[in-house]
Structure formats: C-alpha cells, structure tokens
C-alpha positions as CSV (number, residue, x, y, z in Angstrom):
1,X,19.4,15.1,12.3
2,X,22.6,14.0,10.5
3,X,22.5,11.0,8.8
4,X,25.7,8.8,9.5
5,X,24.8,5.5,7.8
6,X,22.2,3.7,5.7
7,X,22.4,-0.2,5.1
8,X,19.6,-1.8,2.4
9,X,18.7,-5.2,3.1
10,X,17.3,-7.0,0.3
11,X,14.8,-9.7,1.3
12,X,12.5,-12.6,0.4
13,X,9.8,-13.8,2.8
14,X,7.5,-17.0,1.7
15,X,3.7,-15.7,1.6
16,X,1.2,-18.0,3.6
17,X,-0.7,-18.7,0.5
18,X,0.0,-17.7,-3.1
19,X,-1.3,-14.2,-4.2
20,X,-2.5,-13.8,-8.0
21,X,-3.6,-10.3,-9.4
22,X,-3.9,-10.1,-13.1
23,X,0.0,-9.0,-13.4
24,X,1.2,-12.4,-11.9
25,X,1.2,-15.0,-9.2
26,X,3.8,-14.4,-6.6
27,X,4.8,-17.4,-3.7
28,X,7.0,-15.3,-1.8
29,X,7.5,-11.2,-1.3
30,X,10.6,-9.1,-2.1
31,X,11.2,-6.3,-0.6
32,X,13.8,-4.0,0.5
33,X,14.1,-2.7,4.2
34,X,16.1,0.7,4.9
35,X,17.8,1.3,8.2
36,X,19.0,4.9,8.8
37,X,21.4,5.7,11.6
38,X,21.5,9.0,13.4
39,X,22.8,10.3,16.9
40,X,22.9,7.1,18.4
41,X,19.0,6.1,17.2
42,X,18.1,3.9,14.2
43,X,15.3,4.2,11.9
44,X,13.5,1.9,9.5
45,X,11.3,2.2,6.4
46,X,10.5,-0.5,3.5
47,X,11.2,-0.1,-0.1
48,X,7.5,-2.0,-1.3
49,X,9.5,-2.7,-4.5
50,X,9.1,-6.5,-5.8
51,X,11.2,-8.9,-7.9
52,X,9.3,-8.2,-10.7
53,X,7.8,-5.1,-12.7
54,X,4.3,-6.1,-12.8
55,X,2.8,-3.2,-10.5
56,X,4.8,-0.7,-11.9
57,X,8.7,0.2,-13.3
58,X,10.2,-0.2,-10.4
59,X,12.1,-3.7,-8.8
60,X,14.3,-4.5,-6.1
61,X,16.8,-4.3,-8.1
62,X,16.2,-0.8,-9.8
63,X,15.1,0.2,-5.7
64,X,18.7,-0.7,-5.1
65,X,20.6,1.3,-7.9
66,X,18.9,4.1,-7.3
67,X,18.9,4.0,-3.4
68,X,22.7,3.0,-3.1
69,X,24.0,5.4,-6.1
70,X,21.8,8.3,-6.5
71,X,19.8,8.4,-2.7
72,X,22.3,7.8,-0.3
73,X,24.7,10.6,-1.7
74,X,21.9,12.9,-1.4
75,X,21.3,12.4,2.6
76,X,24.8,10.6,4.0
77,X,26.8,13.0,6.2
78,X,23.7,15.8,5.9
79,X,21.6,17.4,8.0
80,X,18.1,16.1,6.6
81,X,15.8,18.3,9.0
82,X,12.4,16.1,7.9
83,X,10.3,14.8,5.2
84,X,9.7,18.4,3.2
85,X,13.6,18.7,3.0
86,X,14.2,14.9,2.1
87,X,11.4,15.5,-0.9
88,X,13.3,18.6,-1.6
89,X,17.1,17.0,-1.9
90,X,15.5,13.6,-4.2
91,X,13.6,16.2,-6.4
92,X,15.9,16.0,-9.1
93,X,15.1,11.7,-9.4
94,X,12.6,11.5,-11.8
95,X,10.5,8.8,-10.4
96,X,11.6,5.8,-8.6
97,X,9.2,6.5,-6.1
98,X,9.1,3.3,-4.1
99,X,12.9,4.0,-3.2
100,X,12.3,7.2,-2.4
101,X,9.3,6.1,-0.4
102,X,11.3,3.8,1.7
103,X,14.0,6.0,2.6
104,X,11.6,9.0,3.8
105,X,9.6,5.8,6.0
106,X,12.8,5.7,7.9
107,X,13.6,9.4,8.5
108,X,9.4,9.2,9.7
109,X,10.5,6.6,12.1
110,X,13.6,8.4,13.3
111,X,11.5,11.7,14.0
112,X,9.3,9.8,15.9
113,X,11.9,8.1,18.3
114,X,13.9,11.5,18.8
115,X,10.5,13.3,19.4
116,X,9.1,10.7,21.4
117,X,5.7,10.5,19.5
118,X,4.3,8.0,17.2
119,X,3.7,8.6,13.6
120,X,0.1,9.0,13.9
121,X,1.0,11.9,16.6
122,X,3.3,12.9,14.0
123,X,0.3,12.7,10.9
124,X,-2.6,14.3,12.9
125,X,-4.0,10.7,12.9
126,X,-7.4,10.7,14.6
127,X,-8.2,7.1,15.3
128,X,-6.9,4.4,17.7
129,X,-7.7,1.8,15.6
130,X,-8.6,1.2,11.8
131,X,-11.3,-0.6,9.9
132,X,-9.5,-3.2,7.6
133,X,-10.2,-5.6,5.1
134,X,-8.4,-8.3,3.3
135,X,-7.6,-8.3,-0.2
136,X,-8.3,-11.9,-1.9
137,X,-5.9,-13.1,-5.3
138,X,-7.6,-14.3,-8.6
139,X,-8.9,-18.3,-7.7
140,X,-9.3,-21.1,-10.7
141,X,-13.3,-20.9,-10.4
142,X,-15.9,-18.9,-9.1
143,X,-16.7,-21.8,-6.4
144,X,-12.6,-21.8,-5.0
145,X,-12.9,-17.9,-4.8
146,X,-16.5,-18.2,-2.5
147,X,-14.7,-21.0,-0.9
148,X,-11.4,-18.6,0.4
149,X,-14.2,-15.7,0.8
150,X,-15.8,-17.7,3.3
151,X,-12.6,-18.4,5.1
152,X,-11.8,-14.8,5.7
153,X,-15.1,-13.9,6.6
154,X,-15.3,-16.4,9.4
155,X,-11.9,-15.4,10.5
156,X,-13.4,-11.9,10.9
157,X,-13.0,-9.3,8.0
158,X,-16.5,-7.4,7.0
159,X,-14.9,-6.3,3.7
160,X,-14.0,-8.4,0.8
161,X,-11.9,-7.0,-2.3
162,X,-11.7,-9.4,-4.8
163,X,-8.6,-9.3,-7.9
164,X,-10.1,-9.7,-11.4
165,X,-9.2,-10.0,-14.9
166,X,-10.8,-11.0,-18.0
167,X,-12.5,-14.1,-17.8
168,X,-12.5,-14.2,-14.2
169,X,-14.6,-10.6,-13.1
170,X,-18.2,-10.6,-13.2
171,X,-19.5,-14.2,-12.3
172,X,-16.6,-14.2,-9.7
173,X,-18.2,-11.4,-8.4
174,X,-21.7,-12.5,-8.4
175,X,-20.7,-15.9,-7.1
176,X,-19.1,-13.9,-3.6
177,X,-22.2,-11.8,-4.0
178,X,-24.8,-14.3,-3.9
179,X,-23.1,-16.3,-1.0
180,X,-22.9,-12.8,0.8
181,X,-25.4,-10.6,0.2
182,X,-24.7,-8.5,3.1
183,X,-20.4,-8.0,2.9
184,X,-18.6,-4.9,2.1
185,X,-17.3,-6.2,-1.7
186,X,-14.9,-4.5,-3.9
187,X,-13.3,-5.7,-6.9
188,X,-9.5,-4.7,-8.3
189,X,-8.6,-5.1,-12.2
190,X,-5.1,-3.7,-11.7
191,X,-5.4,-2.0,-15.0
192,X,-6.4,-5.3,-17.3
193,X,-8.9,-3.9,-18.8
194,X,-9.4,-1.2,-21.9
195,X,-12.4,0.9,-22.6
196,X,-13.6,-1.9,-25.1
197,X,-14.0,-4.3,-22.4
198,X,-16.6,-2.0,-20.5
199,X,-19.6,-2.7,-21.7
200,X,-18.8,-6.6,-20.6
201,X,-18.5,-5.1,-16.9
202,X,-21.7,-3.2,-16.4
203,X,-23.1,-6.1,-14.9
204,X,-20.8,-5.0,-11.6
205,X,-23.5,-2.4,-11.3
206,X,-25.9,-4.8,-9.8
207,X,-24.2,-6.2,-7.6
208,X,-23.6,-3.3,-4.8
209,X,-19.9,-2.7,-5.1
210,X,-17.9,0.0,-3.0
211,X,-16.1,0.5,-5.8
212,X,-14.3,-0.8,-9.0
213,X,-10.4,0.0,-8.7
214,X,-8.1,1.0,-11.5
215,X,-10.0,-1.0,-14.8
216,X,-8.0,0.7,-16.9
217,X,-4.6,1.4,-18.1
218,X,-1.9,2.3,-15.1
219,X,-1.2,5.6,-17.2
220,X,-4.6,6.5,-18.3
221,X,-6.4,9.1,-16.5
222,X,-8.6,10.8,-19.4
223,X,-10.4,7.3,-20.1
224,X,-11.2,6.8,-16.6
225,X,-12.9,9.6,-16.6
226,X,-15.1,8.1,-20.0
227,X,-15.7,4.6,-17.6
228,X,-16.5,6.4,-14.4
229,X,-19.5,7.9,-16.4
230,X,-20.4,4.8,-17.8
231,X,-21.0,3.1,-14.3
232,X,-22.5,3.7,-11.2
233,X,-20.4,2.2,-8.9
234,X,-17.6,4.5,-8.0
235,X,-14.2,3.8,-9.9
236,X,-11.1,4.2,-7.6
237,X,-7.6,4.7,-8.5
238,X,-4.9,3.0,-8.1
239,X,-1.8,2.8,-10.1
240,X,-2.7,6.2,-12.0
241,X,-2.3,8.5,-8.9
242,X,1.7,8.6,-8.7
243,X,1.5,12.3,-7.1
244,X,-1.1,14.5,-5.4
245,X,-0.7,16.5,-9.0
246,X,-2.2,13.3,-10.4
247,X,-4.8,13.5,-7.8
248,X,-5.9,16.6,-8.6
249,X,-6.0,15.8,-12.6
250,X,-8.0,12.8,-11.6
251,X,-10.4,15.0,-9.6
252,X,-10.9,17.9,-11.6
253,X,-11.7,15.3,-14.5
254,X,-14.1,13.3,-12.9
255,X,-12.1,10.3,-13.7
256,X,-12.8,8.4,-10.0
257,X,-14.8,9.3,-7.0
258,X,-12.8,7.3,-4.6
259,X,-8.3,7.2,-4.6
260,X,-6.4,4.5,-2.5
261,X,-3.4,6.2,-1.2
262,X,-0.9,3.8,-1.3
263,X,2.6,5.8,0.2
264,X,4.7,3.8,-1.7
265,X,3.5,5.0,-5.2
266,X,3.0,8.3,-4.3
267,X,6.9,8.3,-3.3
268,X,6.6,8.7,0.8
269,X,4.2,9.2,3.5
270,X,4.4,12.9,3.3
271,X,3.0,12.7,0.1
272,X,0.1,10.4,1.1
273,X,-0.7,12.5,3.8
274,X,-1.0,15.7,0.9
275,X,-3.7,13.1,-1.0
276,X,-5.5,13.0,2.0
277,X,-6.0,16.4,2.7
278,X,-6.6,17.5,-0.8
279,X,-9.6,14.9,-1.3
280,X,-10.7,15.9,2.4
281,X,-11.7,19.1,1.1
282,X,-13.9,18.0,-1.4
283,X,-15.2,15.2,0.5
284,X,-13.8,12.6,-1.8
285,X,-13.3,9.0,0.2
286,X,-9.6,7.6,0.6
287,X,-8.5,4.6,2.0
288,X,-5.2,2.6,2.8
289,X,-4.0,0.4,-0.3
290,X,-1.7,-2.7,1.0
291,X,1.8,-4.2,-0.8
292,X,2.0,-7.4,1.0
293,X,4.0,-5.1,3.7
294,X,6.1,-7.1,6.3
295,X,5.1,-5.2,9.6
296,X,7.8,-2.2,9.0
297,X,5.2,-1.1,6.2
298,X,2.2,-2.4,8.1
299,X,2.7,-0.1,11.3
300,X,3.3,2.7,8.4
301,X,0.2,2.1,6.5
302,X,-2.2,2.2,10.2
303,X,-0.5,5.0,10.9
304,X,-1.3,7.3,8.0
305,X,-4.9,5.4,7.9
306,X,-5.1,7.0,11.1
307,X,-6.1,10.1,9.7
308,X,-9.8,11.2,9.3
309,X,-10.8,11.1,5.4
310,X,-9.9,6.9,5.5
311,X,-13.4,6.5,5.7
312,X,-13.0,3.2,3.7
313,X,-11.6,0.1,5.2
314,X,-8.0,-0.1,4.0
315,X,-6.1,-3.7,3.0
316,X,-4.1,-3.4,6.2
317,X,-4.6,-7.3,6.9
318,X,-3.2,-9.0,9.8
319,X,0.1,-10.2,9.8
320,X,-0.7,-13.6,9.8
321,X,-2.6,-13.0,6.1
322,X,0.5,-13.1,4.6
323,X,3.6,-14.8,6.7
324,X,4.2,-17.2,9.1
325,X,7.3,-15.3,10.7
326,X,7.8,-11.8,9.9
327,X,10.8,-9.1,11.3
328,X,8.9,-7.1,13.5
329,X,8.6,-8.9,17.1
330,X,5.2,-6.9,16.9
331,X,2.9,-9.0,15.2
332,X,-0.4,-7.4,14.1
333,X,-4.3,-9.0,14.3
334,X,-7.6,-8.7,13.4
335,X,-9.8,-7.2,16.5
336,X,-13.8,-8.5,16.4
337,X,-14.8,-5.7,14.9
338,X,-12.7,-5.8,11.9
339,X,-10.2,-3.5,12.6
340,X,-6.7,-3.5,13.9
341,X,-4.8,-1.1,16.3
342,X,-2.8,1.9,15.1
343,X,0.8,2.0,16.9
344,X,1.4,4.0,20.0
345,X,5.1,3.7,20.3
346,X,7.5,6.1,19.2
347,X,8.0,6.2,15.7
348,X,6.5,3.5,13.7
349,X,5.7,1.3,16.9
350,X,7.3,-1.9,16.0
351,X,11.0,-3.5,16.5
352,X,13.2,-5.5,14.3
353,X,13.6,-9.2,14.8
354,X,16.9,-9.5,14.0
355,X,17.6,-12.8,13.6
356,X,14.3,-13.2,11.4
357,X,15.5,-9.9,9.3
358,X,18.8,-12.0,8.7
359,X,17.4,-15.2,7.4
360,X,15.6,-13.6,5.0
361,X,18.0,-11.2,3.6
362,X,19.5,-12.1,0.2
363,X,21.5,-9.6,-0.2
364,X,23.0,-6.5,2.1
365,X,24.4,-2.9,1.0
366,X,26.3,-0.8,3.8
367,X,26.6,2.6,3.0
368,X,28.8,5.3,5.3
C-alpha cells in the first residue's frame, strides 16, 4: 500500500483520577495519535509516549522529532507492503521505539480495513474476549490504597496490581492482602528498587503474589536474575524487555519467569506478537501491560491479548478507568466476569471521534 500522507496529533486528555507509580504522579495523559492515509482508507495507531521521561527515554516531544524527521521520510510516497517491511525500512533508528510503535499500529490498522479482517484475525488471536485487571497508583496510606482496592473490586475486576516504592511496598501489600484474601494481587516497582533493598521485600513471599514486576533497574537484566532466585514469587519484566532479543537474554538467564508484553516498548505489535511466541514455546506466561491508552491503543492491546499464551489478566481497564470522554466513539467496559471484548471490526475495531480528537490536540504535524 502506498503511503500518501501522515498527520501526528499531539494530545493531552485529563485522567479520571490521578495515577502515581514511583516515577511520578501524572493528572492528565500525553500521547501522540498517528493517522496514515492510503488509497482512499485511513489508519490510526498511538505513539504511548508521555510528557515526561519517567518510563523510559522517550517523550512526546522526542516521539515527534523522530516521527516527523526521520520516520515519515522512510514510509511517505512508498510502497510499505506490511509490518516486516516497515521494521525493515526504521531498522537503521536506534531506538525510539514508542514512535516506531505508533506508526507500525497504523499500517496494522490499514491492513485490516483493506483486508477486511480485524487485527486479532490478522494476529492468530484465539479469544473473543480477555481477562483484565486494573492497575492501582501508589495511595498516601495503606488504609486509602484498601479503600480504592475496594472500589474496583466492587465495580468488577478479579485482579489487583498494586504500584510500589520504598516505604510504600510490603504493608501496602499486606493491608490489600488481608482485606482480600481471595483476589488475584500483583505488585509493580517500576524499577525503584536495587538488589540492597531485597532482603526488605521477601515478606511479598507470604502474601500469594502472581508476581513481582520489574524491582529492579530498567536496564538490568543479570541482577534480576540474582532476585528472581532470591524469591518465590515469580518476577516479571517490564521495562528491561525492549526486544524479543531481550526476551530471550532474560530467559535463558533465568532472570523472570513471567514478561508483560507491552507493544509500545518493544517498538510495534509485530514485535509483541514475536514475544509471545518465543515464551509460548517454553511455556513461559505473558500478559498485556497498559499505558493509560485512549481506545486507539486499547482496541490494539485486546487484540494482541487475543492470542493464546496471555494466560494472565492484562491492565486492559475499561475506558471509563481512566477518562471521562475519550476519541474513539467505541467506548470499552468491564463484562461480569472480568474481562472485556476483543474487537471484531476491521482493523483495530474502533472510530475516531473527531470533534473529541480536536479538543484535545495541542499540537498538529501534516506531513505529505
């Protein structure tokens, strides 16, 4: 398919609630959204980078140098035949893997429309709908966090992840533990903790954790492996799996026994789908990690969670988790059995809200 235009729309949508993970509080989500056009059909994908770089490197603002003067030249006025041969063209961008991420979303969603099949026809996905959870910021006391627990629980999600950091981990954990002994708990350190600090965390052990994501340094793969032995709860990763190479370093050192695939890091849904497979054969669990996606990236993430090796619930909340109006039309929520339906429409499944996409846009880049 030829590409004839791209246009980046760089947005800010107000988040229900505020959201604190030990990087940072954020009020409202920035994002960019990337609209392809090609023979008369238009595709959209979303950039997950945010205003600041707390996560990793990347922010809107790097997304949008390096979409608008290194990306676009690579695609605009080419034939891009699919995801393999857009990976192939942004080879030579070292990194910046959000952006790329964003772009091959869109060329997913074009394929789908011009093929008539939704992206989880297009994946191999397996499932009509996906087990989800909901993914709960650091609160000011242990009593707050079982407070907002208990909201979500009522409201329907059977798993819990929890964000820690030092000072607020283990009796924040206990405290959601004790009020629910039964509920699928997880806790995420988003890398704010060093080796030193692990000894301080074995009491996790008791509590019946599915898992204990990225405690370590985002770069650190070797000394995952030295706290995964340490513990048995299983230690997922996060922010250190930026490639299925990664993946494979992480497995063959016995550094985690989970991964979330988050498409975004790994620098497009192709990619993602590569994790996937190589932890399928090795019977290694994956599930669907969540950026505070507006419902572009929402319909992208139930898609690839689609597939069969998500055997954990994924942070695929419902659209009303996070905002009060998003772009999509579509909006997405929580069934009774804690899981949410994977799109059936061509491509990613959802439409664009156009007036909504305009109120929130801060700034627009037209490229043909």
């Amino acid at each position: 398919m030829k590409i004839e235009s791209l246009v980046f729309h760089h947005i800010s949508m107000p988040l229900v609630s505020p959201f604190e993970t030990s990087f940072g509080r954020e009020t409202e989500r920035q994002c960019i959204i990337v609209e392809i056009r090609s023979e008369g059909l238009t595709g959209y994908g979303e950039c997950v980078a945010s205003y600041n770089p707390g996560y990793n490197y990347e922010t809107t603002g790097t997304a949008m140098h390096i979409l608008k003067e290194f990306i676009a030249p690579l695609i605009l006025g080419k034939e891009v035949k699919d995801a393999p041969d857009f990976q192939y063209r942004v080879a030579g961008i070292r990194g910046h893997h959000l952006a790329k991420a964003g772009v091959e979303m869109a060329l997913w969603d074009l394929l789908g429309k011009r093929g008539g099949k939704s992206l989880k026809q297009l994946f191999g996905g397996m499932r009509d709908k996906v087990e989800v959870g909901v993914s709960v910021g650091i609160q000011g006391s242990p009593e707050k966090l079982v407070e907002t627990v208990t909201d979500y629980v009522n409201s329907g999600y059977a798993r819990v992840k929890i964000k820690i950091k030092p000072g607020k981990d283990v009796t924040y954990a206990q405290a959601v533990r004790k009020a629910f002994p039964g509920i699928r708990l997880q806790v995420d350190a988003n890398s704010a903790y060093s080796m030193d600090d692990a000894e301080s965390l074995k009491p996790m052990d008791d509590l019946n954790l599915l898992l204990i994501e990225q405690p370590l340094f985002e770069d650190d793969i070797w000394d995952h492996h030295k706290f995964q032995a340490k513990f048995n709860t299983p230690v997922c990763l996060d922010e250190s799996i930026v490639s299925p190479r990664h993946a494979r370093y992480a497995i063959e050192m016995k550094a985690c026994r989970v991964i979330n695939i988050k498409a975004g890091r790994l620098g497009g849904l192709s990619q993602g789908v590569l994790v996937h497979d190589l932890c399928k054969e090795i019977d290694m669990p994956v599930w669907c990690g969540g950026m505070l996606e507006t419902g572009i990236g929402r319909a992208s993430n139930l898609a690839l969670a689609s597939l069969p090796n998500f055997i954990l619930p994924g942070d695929v909340s419902a659209s009303d988790r996070y905002y009060k109006r998003d772009i999509t039309n579509e909006r997405f929520a929580l069934n009774k059995d804690s899981t949410i339906d994977v799109p059936s429409a061509p491509g990613l499944g959802v439409t664009i809200n156009d007036e909504s996409l305009k109120s929130h846009t801060l700034a627009k880049v037209v490229v043909n």
